[in-house]
C-alpha positions as CSV (number, residue, x, y, z in Angstrom):
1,X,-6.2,79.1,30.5
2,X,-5.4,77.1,27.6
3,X,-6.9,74.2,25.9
4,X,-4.9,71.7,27.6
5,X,-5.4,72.9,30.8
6,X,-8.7,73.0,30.7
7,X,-8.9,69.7,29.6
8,X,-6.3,68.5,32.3
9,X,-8.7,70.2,34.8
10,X,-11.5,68.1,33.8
11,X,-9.9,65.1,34.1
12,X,-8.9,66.3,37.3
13,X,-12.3,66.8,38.2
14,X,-13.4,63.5,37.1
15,X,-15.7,65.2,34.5
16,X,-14.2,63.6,31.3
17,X,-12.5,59.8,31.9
18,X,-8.6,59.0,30.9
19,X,-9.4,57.5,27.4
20,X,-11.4,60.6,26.1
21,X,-8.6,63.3,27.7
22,X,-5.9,61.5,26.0
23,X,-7.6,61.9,22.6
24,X,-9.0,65.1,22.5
25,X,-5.7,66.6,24.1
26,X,-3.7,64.3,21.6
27,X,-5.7,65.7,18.8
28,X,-5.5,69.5,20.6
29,X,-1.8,69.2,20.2
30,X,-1.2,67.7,16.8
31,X,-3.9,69.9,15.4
32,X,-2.3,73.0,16.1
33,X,1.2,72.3,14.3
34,X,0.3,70.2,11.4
35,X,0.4,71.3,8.3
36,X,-0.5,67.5,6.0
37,X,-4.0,67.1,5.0
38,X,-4.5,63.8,5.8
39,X,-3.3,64.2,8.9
40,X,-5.8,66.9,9.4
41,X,-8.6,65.1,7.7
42,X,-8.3,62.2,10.6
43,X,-8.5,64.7,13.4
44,X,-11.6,66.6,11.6
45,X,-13.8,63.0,11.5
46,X,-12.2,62.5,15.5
47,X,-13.7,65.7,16.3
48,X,-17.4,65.0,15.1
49,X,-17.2,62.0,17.8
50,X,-16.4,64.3,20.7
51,X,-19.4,66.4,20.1
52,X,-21.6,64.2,22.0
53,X,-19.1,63.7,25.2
54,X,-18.7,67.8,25.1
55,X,-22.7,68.1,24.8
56,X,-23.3,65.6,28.4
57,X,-20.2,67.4,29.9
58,X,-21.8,70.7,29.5
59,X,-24.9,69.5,30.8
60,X,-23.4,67.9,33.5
61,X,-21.8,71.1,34.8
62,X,-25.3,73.1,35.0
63,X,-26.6,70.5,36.9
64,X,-24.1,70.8,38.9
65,X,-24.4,74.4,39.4
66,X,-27.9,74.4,40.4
């Protein structure tokens, strides 16, 4: 699968709301065909915030594999 799948899933499975998909695949995207710094400096600071969501996602899905 590929990133935006994967986060298209999610969202599917009610695991991350519309807001947070939209950014991260937003960022996904633009990230991977852009070559201005600034550009790229503004998705590195975006990333640091979705640390947190990824973190509770990822404990949410062991939970819900016990």
């Amino acid at each position: 699968m590929y990133p935006k799948d994967v986060i298209k899933k999610a969202y599917a499975g009610k695991l991350i709301d519309n807001e947070e998909r939209l950014a991260m695949l937003y960022d996904r995207n633009i990230s991977s065909h852009t070559y201005n710094q600034d550009l790229a400096d503004e998705i590195y600071a975006r990333i640091k915030t979705y640390v947190p969501l990824l973190i509770t996602q990822m404990q949410n899905l062991k939970e819900c594999s016990l």
